[in-house]
C-alpha positions as semicolon CSV with decimal commas, in nm:
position;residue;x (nm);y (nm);z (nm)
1;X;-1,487;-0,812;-0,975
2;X;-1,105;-0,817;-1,044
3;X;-0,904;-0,544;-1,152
4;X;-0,531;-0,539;-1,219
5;X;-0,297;-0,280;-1,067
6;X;-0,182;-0,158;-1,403
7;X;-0,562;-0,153;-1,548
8;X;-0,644;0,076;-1,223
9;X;-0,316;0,290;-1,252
10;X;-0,358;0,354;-1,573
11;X;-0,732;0,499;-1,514
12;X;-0,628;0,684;-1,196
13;X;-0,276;0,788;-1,182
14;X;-0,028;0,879;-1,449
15;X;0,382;0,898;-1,383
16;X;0,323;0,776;-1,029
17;X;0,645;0,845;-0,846
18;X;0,760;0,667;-0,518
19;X;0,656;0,845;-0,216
20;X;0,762;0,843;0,154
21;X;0,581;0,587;0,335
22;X;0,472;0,933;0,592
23;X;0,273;1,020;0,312
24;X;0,076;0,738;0,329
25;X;-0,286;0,758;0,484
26;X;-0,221;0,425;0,742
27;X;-0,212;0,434;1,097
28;X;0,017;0,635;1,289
29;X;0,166;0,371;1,454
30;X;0,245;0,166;1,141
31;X;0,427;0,479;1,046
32;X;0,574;0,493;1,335
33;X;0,691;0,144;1,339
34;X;0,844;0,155;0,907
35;X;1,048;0,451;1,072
36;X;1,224;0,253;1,314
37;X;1,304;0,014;1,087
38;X;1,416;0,288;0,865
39;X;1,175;0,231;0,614
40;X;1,182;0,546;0,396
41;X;1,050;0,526;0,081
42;X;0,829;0,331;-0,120
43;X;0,857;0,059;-0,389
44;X;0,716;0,103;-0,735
45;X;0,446;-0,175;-0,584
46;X;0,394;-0,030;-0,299
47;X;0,334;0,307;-0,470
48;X;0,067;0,154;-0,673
49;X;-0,107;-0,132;-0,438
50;X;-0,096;0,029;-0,130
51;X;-0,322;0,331;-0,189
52;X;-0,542;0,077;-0,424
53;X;-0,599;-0,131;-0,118
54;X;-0,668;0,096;0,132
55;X;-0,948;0,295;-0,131
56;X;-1,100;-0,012;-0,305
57;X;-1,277;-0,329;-0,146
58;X;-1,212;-0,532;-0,493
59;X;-0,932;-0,785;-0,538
60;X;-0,565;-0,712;-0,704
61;X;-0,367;-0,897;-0,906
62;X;0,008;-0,732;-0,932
63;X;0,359;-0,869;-1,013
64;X;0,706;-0,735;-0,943
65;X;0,994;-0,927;-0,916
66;X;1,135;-1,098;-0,599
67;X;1,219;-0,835;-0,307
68;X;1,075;-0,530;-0,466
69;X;0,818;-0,535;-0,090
70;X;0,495;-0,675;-0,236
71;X;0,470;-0,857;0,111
72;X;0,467;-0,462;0,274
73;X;0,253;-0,352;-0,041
74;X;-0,041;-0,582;0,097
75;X;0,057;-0,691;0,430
76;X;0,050;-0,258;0,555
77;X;-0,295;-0,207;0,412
78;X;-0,433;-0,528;0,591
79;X;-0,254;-0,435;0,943
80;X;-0,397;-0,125;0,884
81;X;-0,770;-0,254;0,841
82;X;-0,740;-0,457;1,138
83;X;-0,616;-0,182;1,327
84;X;-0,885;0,080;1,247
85;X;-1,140;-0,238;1,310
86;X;-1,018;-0,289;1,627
87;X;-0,993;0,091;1,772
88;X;-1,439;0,059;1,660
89;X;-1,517;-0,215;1,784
């Protein structure tokens, strides 16, 4: 089953703000890493898809324009998985 970001925003969070990618449940080194590259805060997208994809195992549909870091907003959440996989297995 399919669900778009704004259909699942709009049943779980209201006025999302941005938020600090250290607030973020990923892995530590990820964190780590967006620090470095002075990656502070997060994109409207990433705000929304991010915390989708890491709490749901259903696909996402979302648009945003071009450079608004919908390439972060799913690539983080699937380095993440593969991380966690690999540290249990």
């Amino acid at each position: 089953m399919s669900i778009t970001i704004r259909e699942y925003i709009c049943q779980k969070y209201k006025n999302t703000q941005n938020m600090n990618f250290s607030e973020i449940k990923i892995n530590d080194s990820i964190k780590k890493s967006l620090v470095e590259l002075n990656f502070i805060s997060t994109t409207e997208i990433q705000t929304e898809a991010i915390p989708f994809l890491l709490n749901n195992k259903q696909d996402l549909i979302a648009l945003a324009q071009t450079g608004t870091g919908k390439t972060a907003a799913f690539g983080l959440p699937v380095i993440h998985q593969i991380i966690v996989q690999k540290d249990y297995t």
